[in-house]
mmCIF file of the N, C-alpha and C atoms, coordinates in Angstrom:
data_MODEL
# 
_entry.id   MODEL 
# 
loop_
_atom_site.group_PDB 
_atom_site.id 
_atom_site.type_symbol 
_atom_site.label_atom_id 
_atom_site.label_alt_id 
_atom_site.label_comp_id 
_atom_site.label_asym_id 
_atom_site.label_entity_id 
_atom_site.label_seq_id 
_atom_site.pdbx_PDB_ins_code 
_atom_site.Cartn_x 
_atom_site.Cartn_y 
_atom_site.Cartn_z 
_atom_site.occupancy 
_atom_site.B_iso_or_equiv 
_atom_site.pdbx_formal_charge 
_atom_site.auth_seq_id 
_atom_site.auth_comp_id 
_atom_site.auth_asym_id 
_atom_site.auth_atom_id 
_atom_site.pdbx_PDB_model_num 
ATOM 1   N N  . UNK A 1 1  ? 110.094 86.196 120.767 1.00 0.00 ? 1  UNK A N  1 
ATOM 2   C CA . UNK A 1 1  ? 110.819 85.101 121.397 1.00 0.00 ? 1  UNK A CA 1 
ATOM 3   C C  . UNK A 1 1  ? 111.423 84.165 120.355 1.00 0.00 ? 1  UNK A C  1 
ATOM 4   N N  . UNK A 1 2  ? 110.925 84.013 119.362 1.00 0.00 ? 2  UNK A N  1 
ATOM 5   C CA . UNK A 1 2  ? 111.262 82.982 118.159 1.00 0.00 ? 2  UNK A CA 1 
ATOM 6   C C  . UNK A 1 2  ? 112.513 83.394 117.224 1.00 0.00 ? 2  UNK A C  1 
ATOM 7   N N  . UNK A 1 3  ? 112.406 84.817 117.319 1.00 0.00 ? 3  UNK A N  1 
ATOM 8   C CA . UNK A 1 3  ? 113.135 85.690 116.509 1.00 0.00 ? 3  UNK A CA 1 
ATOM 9   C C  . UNK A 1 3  ? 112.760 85.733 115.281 1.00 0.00 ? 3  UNK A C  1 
ATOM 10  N N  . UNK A 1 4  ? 111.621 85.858 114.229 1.00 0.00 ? 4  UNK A N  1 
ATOM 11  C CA . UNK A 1 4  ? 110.872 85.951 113.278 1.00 0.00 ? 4  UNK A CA 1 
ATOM 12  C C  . UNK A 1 4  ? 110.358 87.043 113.122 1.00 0.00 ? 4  UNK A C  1 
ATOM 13  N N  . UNK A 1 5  ? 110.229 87.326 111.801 1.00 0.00 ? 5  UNK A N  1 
ATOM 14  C CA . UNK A 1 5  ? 108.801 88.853 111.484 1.00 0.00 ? 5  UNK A CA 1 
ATOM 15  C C  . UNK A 1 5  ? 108.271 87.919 109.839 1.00 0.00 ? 5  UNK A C  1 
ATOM 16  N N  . UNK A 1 6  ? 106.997 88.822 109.899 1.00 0.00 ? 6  UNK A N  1 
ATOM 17  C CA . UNK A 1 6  ? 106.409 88.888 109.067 1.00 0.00 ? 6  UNK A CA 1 
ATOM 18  C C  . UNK A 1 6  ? 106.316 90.012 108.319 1.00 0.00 ? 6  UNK A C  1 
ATOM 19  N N  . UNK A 1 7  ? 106.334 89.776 106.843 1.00 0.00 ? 7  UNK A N  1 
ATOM 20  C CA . UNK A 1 7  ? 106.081 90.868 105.958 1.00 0.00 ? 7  UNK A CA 1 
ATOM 21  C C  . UNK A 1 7  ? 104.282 90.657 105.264 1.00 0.00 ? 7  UNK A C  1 
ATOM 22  N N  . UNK A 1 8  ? 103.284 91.630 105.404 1.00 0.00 ? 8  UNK A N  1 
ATOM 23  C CA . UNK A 1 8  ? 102.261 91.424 105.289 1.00 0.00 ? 8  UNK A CA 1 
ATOM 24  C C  . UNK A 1 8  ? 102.062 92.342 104.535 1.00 0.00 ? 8  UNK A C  1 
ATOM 25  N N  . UNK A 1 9  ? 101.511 92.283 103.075 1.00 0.00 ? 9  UNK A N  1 
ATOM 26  C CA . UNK A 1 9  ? 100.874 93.103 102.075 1.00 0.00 ? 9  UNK A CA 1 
ATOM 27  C C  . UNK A 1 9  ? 99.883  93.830 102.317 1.00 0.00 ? 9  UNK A C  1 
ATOM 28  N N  . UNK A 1 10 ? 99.464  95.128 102.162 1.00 0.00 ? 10 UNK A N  1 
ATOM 29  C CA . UNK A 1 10 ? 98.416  95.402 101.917 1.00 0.00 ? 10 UNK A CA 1 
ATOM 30  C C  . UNK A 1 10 ? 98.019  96.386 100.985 1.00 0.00 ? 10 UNK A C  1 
ATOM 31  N N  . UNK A 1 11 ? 96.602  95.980 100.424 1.00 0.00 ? 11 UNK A N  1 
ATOM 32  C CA . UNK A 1 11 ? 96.301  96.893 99.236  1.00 0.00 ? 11 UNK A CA 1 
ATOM 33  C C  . UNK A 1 11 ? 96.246  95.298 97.752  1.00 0.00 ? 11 UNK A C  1 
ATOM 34  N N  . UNK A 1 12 ? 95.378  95.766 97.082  1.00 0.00 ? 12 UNK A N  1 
ATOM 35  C CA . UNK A 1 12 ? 95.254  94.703 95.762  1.00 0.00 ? 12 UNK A CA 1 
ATOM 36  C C  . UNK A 1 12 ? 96.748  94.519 94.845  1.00 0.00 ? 12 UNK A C  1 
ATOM 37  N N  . UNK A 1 13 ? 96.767  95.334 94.622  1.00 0.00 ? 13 UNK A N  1 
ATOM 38  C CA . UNK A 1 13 ? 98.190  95.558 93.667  1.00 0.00 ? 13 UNK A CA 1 
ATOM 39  C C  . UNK A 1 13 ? 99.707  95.150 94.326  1.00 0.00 ? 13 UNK A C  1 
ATOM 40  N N  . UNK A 1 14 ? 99.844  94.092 93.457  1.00 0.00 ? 14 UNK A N  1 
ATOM 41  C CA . UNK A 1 14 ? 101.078 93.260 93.967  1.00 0.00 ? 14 UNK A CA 1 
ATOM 42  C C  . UNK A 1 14 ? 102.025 92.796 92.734  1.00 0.00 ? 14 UNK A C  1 
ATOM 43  N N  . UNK A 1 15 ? 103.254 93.291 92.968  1.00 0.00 ? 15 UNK A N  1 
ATOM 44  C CA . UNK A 1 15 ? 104.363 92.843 92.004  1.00 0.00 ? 15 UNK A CA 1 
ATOM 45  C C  . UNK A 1 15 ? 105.205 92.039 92.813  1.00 0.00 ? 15 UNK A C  1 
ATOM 46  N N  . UNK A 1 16 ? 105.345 90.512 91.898  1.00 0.00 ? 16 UNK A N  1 
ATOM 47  C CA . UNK A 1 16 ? 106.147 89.908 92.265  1.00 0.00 ? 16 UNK A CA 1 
ATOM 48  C C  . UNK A 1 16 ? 107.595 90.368 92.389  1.00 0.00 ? 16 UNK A C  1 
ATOM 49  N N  . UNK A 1 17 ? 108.174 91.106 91.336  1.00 0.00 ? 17 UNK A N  1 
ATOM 50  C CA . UNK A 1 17 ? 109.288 91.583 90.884  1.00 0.00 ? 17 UNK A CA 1 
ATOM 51  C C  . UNK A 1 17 ? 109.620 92.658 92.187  1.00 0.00 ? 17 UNK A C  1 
ATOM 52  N N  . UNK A 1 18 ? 108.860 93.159 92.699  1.00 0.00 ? 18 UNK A N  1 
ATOM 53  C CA . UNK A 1 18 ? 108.740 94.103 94.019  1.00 0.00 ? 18 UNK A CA 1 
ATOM 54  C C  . UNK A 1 18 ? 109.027 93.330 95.109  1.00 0.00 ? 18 UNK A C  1 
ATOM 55  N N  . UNK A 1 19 ? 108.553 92.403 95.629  1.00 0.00 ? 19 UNK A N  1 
ATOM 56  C CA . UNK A 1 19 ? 108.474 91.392 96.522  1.00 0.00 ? 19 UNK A CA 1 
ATOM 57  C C  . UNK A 1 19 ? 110.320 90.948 96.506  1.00 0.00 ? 19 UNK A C  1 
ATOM 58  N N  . UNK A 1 20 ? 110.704 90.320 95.286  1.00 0.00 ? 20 UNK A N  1 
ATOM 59  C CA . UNK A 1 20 ? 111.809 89.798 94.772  1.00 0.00 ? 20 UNK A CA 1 
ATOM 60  C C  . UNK A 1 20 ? 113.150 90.301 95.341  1.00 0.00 ? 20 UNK A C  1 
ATOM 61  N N  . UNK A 1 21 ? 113.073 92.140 95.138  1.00 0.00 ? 21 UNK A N  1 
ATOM 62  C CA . UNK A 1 21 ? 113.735 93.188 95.271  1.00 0.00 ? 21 UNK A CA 1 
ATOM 63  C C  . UNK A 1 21 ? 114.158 93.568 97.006  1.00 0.00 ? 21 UNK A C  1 
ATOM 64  N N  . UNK A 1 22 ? 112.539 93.478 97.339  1.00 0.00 ? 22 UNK A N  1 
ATOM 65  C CA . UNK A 1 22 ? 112.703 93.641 98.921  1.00 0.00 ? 22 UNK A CA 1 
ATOM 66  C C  . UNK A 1 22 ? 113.524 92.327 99.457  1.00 0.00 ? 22 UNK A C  1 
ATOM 67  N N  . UNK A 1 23 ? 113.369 91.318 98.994  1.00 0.00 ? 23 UNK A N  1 
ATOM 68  C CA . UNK A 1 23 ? 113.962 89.923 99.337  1.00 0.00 ? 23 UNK A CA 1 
ATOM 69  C C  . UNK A 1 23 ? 115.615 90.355 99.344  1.00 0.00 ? 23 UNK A C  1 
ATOM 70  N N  . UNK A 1 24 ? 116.068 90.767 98.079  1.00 0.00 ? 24 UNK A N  1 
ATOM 71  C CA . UNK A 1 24 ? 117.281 90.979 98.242  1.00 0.00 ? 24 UNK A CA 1 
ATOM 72  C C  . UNK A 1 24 ? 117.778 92.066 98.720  1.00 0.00 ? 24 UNK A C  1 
ATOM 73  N N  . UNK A 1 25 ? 117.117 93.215 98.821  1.00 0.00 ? 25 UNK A N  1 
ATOM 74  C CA . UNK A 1 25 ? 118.050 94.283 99.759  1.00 0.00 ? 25 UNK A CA 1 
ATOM 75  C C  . UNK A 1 25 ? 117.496 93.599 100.922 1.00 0.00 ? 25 UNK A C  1 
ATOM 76  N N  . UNK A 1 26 ? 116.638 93.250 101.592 1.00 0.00 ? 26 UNK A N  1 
ATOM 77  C CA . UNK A 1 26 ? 117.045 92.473 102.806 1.00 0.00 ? 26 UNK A CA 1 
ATOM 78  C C  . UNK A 1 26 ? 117.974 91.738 103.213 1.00 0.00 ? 26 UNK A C  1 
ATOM 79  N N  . UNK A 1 27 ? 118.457 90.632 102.293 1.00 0.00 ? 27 UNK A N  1 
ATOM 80  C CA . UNK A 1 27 ? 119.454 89.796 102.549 1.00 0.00 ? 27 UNK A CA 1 
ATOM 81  C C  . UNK A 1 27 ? 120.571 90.758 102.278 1.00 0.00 ? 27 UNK A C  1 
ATOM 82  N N  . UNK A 1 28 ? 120.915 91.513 101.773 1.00 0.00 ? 28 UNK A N  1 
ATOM 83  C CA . UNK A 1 28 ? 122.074 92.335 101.600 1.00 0.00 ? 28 UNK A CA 1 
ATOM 84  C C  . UNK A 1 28 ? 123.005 93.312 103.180 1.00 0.00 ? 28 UNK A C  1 
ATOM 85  N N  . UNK A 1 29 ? 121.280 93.560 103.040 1.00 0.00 ? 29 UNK A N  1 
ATOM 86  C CA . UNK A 1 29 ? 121.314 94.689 104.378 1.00 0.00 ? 29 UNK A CA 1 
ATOM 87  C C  . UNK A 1 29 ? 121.660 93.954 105.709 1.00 0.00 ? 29 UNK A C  1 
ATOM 88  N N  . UNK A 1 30 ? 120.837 92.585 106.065 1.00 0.00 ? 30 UNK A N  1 
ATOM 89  C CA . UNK A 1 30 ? 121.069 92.046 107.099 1.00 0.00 ? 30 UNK A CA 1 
ATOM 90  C C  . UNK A 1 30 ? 122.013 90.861 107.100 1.00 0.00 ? 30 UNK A C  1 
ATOM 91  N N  . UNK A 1 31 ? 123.069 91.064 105.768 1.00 0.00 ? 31 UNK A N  1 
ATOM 92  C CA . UNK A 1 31 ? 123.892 90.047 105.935 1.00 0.00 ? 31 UNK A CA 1 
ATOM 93  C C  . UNK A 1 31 ? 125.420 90.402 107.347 1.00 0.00 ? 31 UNK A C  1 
ATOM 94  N N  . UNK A 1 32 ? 124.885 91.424 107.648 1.00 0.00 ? 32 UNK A N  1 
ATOM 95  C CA . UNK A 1 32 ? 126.741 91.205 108.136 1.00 0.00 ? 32 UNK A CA 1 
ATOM 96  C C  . UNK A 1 32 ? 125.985 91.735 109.922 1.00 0.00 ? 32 UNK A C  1 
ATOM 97  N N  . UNK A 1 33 ? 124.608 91.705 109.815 1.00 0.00 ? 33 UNK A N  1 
ATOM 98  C CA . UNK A 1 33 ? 124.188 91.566 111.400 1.00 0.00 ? 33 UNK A CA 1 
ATOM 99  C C  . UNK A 1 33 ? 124.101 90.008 111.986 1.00 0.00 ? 33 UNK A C  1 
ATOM 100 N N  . UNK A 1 34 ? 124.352 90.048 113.122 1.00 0.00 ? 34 UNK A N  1 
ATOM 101 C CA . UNK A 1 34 ? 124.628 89.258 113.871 1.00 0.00 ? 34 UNK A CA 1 
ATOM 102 C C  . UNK A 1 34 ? 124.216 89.004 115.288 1.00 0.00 ? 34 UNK A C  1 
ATOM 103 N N  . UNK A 1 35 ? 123.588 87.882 115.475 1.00 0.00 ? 35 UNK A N  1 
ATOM 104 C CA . UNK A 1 35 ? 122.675 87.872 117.023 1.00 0.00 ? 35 UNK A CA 1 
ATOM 105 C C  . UNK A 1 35 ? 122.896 86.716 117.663 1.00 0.00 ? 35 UNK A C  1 
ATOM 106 N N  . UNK A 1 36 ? 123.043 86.626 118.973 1.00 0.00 ? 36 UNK A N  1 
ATOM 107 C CA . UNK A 1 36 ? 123.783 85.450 119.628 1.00 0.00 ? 36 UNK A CA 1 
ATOM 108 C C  . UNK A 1 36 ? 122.303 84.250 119.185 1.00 0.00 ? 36 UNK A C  1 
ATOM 109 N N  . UNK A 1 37 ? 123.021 83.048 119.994 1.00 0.00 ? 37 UNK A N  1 
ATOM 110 C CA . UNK A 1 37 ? 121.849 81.292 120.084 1.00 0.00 ? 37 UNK A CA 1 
ATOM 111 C C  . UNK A 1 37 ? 121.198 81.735 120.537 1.00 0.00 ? 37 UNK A C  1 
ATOM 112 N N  . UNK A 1 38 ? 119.860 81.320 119.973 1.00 0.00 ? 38 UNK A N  1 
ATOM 113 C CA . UNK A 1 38 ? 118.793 80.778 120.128 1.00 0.00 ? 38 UNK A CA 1 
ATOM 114 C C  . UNK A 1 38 ? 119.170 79.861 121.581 1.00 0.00 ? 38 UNK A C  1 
ATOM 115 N N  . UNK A 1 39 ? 118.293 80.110 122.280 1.00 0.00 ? 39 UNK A N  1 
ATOM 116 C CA . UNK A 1 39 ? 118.454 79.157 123.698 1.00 0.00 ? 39 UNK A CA 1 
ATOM 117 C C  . UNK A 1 39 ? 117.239 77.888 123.415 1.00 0.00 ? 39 UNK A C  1 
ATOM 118 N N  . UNK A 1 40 ? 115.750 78.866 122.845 1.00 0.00 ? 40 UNK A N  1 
ATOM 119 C CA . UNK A 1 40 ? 115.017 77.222 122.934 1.00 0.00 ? 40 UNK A CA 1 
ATOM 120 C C  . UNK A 1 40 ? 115.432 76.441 121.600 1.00 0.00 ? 40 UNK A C  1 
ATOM 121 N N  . UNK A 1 41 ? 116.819 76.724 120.741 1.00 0.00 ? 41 UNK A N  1 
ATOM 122 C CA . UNK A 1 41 ? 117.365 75.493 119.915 1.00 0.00 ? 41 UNK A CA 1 
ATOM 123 C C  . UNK A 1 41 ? 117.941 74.427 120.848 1.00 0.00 ? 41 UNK A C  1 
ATOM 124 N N  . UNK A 1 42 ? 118.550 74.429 121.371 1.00 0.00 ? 42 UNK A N  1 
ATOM 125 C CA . UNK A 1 42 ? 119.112 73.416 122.467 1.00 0.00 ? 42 UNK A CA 1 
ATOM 126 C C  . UNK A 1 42 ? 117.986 72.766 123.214 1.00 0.00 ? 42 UNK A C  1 
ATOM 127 N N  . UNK A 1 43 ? 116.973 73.576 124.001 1.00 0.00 ? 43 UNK A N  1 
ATOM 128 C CA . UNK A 1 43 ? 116.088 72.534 124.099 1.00 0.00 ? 43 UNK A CA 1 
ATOM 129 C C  . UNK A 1 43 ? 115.313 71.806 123.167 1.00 0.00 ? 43 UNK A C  1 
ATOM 130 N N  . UNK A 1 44 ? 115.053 72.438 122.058 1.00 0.00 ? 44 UNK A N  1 
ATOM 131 C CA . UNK A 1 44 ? 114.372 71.413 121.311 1.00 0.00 ? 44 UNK A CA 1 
ATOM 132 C C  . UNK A 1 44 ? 115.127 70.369 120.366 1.00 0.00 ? 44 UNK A C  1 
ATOM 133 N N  . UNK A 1 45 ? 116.343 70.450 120.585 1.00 0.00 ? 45 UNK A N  1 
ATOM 134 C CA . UNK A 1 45 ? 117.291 69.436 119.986 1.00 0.00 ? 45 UNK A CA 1 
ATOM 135 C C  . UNK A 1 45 ? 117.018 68.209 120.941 1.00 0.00 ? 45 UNK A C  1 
ATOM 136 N N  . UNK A 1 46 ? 117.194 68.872 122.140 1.00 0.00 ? 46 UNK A N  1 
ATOM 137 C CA . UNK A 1 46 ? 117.344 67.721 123.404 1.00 0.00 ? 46 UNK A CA 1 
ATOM 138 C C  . UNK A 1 46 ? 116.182 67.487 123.224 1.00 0.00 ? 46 UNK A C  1 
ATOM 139 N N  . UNK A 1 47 ? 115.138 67.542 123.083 1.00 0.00 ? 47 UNK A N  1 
ATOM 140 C CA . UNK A 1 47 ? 113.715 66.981 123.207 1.00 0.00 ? 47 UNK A CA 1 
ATOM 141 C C  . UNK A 1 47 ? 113.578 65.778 122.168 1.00 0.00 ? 47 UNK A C  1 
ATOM 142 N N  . UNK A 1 48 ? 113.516 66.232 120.430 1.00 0.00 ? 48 UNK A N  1 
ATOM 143 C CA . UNK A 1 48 ? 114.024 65.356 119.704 1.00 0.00 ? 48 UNK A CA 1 
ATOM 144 C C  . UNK A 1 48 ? 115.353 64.192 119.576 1.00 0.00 ? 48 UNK A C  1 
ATOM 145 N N  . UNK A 1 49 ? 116.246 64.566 120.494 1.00 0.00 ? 49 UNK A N  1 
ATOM 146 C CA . UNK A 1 49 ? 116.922 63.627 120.649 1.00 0.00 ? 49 UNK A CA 1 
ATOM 147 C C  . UNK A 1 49 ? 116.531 62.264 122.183 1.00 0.00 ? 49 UNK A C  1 
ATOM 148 N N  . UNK A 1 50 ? 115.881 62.632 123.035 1.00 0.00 ? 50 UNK A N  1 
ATOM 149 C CA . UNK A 1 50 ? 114.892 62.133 123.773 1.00 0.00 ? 50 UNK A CA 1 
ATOM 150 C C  . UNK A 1 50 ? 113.822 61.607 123.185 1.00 0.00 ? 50 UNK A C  1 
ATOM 151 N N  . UNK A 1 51 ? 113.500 61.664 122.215 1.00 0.00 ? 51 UNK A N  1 
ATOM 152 C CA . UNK A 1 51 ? 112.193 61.253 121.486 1.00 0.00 ? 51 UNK A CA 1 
ATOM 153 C C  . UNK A 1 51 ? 112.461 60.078 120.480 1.00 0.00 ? 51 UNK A C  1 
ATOM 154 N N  . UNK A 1 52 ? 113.101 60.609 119.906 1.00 0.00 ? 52 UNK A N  1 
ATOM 155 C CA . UNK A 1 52 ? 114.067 59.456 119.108 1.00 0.00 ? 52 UNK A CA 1 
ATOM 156 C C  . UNK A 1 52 ? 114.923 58.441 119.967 1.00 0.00 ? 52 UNK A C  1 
ATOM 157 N N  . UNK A 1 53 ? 115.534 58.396 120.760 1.00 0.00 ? 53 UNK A N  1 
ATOM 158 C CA . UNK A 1 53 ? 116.199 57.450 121.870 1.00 0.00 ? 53 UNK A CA 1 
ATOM 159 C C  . UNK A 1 53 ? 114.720 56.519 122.426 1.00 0.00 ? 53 UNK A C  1 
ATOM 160 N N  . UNK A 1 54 ? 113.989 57.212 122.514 1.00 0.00 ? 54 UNK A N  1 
ATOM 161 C CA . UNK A 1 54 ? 112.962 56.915 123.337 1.00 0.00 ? 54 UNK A CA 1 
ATOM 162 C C  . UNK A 1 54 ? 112.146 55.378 122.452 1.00 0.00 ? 54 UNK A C  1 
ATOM 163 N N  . UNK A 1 55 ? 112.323 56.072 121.448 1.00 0.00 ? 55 UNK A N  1 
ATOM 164 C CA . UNK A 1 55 ? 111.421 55.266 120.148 1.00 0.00 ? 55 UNK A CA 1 
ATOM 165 C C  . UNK A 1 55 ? 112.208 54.543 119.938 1.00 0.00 ? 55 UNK A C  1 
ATOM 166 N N  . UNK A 1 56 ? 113.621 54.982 120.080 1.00 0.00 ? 56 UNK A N  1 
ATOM 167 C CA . UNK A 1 56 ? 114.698 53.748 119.974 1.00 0.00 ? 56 UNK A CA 1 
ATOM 168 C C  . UNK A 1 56 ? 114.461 52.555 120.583 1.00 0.00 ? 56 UNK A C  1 
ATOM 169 N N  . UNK A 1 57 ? 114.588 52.758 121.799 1.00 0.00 ? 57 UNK A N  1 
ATOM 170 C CA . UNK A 1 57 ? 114.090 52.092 122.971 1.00 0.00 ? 57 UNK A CA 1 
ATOM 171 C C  . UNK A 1 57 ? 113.227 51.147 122.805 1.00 0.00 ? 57 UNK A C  1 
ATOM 172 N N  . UNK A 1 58 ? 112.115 51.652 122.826 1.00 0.00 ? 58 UNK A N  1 
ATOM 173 C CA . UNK A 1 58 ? 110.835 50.770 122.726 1.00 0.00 ? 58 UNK A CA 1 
ATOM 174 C C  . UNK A 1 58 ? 110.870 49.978 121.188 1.00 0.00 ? 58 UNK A C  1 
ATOM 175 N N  . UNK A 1 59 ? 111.324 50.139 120.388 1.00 0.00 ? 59 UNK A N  1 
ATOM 176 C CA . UNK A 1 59 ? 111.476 49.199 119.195 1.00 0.00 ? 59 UNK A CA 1 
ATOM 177 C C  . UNK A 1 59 ? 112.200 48.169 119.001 1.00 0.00 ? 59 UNK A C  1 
ATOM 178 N N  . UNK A 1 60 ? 113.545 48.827 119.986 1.00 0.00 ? 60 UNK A N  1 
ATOM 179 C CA . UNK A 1 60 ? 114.700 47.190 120.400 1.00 0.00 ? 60 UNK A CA 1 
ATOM 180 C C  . UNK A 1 60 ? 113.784 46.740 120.854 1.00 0.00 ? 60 UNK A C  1 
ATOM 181 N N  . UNK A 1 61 ? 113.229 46.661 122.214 1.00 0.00 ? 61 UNK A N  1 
ATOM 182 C CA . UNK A 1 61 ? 112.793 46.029 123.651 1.00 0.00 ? 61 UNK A CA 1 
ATOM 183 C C  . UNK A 1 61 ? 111.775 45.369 123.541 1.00 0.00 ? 61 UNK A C  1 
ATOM 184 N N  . UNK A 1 62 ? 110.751 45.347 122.265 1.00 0.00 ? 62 UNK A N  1 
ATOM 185 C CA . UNK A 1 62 ? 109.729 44.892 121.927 1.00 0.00 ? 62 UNK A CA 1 
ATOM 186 C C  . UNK A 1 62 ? 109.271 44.570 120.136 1.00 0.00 ? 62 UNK A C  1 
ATOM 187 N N  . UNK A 1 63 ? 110.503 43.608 120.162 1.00 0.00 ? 63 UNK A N  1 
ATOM 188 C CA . UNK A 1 63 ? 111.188 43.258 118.605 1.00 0.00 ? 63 UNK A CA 1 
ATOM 189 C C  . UNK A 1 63 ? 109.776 42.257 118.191 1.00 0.00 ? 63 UNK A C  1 
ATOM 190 N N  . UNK A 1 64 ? 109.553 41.483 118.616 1.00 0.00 ? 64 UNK A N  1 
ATOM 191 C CA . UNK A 1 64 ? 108.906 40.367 118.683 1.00 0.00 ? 64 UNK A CA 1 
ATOM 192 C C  . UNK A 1 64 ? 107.249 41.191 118.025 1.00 0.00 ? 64 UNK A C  1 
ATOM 193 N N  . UNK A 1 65 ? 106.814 42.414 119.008 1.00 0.00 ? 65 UNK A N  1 
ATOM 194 C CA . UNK A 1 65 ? 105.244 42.754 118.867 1.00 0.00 ? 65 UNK A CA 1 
ATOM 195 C C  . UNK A 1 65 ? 105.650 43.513 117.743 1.00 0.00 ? 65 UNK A C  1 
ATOM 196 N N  . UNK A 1 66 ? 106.863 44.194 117.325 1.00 0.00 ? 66 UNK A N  1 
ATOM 197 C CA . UNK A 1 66 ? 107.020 45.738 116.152 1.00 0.00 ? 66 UNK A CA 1 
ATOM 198 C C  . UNK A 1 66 ? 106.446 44.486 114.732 1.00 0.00 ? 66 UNK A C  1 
ATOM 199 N N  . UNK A 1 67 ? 107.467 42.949 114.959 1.00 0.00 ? 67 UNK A N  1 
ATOM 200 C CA . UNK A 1 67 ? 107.193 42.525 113.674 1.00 0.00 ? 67 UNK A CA 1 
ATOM 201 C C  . UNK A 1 67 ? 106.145 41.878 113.124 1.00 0.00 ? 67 UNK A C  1 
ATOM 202 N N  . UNK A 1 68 ? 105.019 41.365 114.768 1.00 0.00 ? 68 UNK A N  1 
ATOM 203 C CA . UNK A 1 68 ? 103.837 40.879 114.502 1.00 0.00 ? 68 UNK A CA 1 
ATOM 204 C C  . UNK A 1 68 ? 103.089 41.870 113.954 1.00 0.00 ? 68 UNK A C  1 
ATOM 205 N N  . UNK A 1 69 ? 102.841 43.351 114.605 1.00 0.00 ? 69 UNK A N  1 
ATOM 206 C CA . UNK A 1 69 ? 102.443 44.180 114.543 1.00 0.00 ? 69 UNK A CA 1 
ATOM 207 C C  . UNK A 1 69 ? 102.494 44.832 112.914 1.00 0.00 ? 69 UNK A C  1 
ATOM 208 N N  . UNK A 1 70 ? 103.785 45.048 112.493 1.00 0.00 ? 70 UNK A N  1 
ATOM 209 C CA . UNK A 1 70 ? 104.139 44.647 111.227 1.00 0.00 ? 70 UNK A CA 1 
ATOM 210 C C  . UNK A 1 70 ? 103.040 43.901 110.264 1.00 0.00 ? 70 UNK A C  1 
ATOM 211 N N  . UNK A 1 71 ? 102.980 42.643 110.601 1.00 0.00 ? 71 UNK A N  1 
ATOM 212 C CA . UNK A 1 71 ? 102.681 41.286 109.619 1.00 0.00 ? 71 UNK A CA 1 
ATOM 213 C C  . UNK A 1 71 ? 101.066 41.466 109.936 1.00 0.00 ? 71 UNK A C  1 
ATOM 214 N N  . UNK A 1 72 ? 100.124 41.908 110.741 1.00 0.00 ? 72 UNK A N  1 
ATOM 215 C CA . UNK A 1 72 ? 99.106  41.977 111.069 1.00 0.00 ? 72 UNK A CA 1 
ATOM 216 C C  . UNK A 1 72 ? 98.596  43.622 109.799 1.00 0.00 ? 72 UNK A C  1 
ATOM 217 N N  . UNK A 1 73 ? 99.527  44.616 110.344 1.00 0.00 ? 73 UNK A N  1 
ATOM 218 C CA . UNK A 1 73 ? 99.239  45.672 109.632 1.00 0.00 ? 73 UNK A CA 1 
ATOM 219 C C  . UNK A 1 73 ? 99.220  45.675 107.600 1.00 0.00 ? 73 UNK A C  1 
ATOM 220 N N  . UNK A 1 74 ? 99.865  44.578 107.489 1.00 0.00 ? 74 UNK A N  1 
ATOM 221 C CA . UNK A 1 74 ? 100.363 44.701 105.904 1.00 0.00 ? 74 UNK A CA 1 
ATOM 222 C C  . UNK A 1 74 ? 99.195  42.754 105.667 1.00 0.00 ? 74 UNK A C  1 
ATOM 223 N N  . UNK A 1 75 ? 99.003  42.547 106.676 1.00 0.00 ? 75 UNK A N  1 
ATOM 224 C CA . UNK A 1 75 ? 97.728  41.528 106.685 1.00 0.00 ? 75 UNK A CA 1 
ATOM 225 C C  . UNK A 1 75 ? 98.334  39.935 105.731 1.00 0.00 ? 75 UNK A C  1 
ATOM 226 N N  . UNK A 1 76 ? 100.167 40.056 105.755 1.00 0.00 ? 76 UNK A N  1 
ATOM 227 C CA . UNK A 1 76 ? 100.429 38.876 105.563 1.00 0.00 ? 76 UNK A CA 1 
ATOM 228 C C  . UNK A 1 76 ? 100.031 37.220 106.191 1.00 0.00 ? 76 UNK A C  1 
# 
């Protein structure tokens, strides 16, 4: 659903320089594939942008407690 894989080693013996290699014929190989949006990007944009508005919100609307709250926390 995420559209992710994992590459998982196994066995003791590990070359970085191996690792490196697979990195780039991967990117080589899967550069010119192509897969439509992500659908849960849009919701989770909209969520963070709801979240942030939100916090917006409550920080105008309650100016007065953010800066006591403020001055109490830093114990001026």
């Amino acid at each position: 659903a995420l559209r992710n894989v994992s590459l998982v080693s196994v066995g003791p013996r590990q070359s970085w320089l191996g690792w490196r290699k697979l990195e780039h014929e991967l990117a080589v190989a899967l550069r010119a594939t192509s897969s439509a949006a992500n659908p849960y990007g849009v919701l989770l944009v909209a969520c963070g942008l709801a979240i942030g508005a939100l916090t917006t919100y409550g920080l105008l609307s309650g100016r007065q407690n953010v800066v006591t709250a403020l001055w109490e926390m830093l114990r001026f």
